[in-house]
C-alpha positions, 0 to 999 in steps of 0.5 A: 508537242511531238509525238511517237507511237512505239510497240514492245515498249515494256522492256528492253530497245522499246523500253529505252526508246520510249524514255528518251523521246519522253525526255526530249518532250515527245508525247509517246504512246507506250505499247506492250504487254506489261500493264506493270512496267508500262505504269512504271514508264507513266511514272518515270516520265508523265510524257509517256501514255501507257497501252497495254497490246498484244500485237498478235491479237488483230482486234485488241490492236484496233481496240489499243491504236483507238487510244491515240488520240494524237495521231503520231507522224512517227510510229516504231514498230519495235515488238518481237520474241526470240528462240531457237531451235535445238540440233535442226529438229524443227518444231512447227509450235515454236515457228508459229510462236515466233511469227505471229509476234515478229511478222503477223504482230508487225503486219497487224499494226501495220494494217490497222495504222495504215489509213493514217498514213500519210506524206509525214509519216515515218514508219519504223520497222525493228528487224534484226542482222539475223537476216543477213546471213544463215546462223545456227539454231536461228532457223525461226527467229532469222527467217522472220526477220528476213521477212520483216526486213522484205516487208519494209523494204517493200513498202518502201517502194510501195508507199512512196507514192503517198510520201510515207517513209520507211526505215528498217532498222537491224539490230545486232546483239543488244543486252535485253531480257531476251538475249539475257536468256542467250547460253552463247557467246553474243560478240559486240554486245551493246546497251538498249541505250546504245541502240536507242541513240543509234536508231534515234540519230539515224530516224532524225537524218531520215536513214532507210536504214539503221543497222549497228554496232557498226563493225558487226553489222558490217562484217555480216553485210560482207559475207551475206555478198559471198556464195553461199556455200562460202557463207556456210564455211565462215559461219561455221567457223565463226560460231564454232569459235563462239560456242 
């Protein structure tokens, strides 16, 4: 039996994706914080091998991934939070919040997973459109999924040696329990079921990289080419639309 290790699986693209490679008979360790709905998964599809993680806690990652008993050659490292900043005032707290889940949670699955790694292992990392391009209030939760995407596209090139692959996959707005919490308009909006088969479609053609709905992630593609000054008069004019 095939299997998957996939963190942020209690709710929302995780959650999805954790169902449907349990349906296509994967044997799939399910990561997140959740013990409640990661039993429901346990129930929903007895495939599915619940783990309860925080990702920000090095040691309690050591302690989880030691439940693998079934080294996985696909490992989706999903889990992430979201807020935003109000009117530009930064604050520290919420910066500190943000990338201890989104960069140093990634980092430290990363670190304690990689002596497994090897000429099978395809590595995906779940970062965001966010980055392409500066967006209003997103100051924390954009340039940590800039750092995430540096960080994968960076191993990339530094794991290839060893065979190990890596896919960066960015998201556009997907209808979660984070972005219910949204008070602004989220073009293109699509379902965790939407998301999880683009980025199971694109794991099985061996993409490096998994961005979607496709228009959007396009469009934004397209103005991250611009000068930056031109970025900033666009975005301006498109969020303001929007609000």
């Amino acid at each position: 039996m095939e299997s998957v290790l996939i963190t942020g699986a209690s709710s929302g693209i995780g959650e999805q994706l954790a169902k449907d490679y349990a349906a296509d008979g994967y044997l799939v360790y399910a990561c997140g914080q959740s013990e409640e709905r990661l039993e429901g998964l346990k129930e929903y599809n007895p495939n599915i091998h619940p783990i309860r993680c925080n990702v920000t806690e090095l040691d309690e990652v050591h302690k989880a991934f030691a439940e693998v008993s079934l080294f996985p050659n696909l490992i989706i490292l999903n889990a992430g939070t979201c807020e935003y900043i109000e009117h530009g005032q930064i604050d520290v707290d919420l910066f500190k919040r943000i990338y201890d889940v989104n960069v140093f949670g990634l980092l430290n699955c990363i670190q304690v997973l990689q002596d497994n790694f090897s000429n099978k292992t395809r590595l995906v990392i779940v970062g965001s459109t966010a980055s392409y391009i500066p967006l209003p209030r997103a100051e924390a939760y954009g340039s940590s999924k800039a750092a995430v995407a540096y960080i994968a596209n960076s191993l990339a090139v530094d794991l290839a040696p060893q065979g190990v692959k890596i896919t960066l996959v960015s998201p556009g707005f997907v209808k979660t329990p984070l972005t219910d919490k949204n008070d602004f308009a989220m073009p293109m909006l699509v379902s965790t079921e939407f998301a999880s088969e683009k980025i199971r479609q694109g794991i099985d053609m061996g993409k490096t990289e998994i961005h979607f709905p496709l228009k959007f992630s396009l469009l934004l593609k397209v103005i991250s080419l611009l000068p930056t000054s031109l970025q900033l008069a666009v975005v301006k004019r498109m969020t303001r639309r929007q609000r």
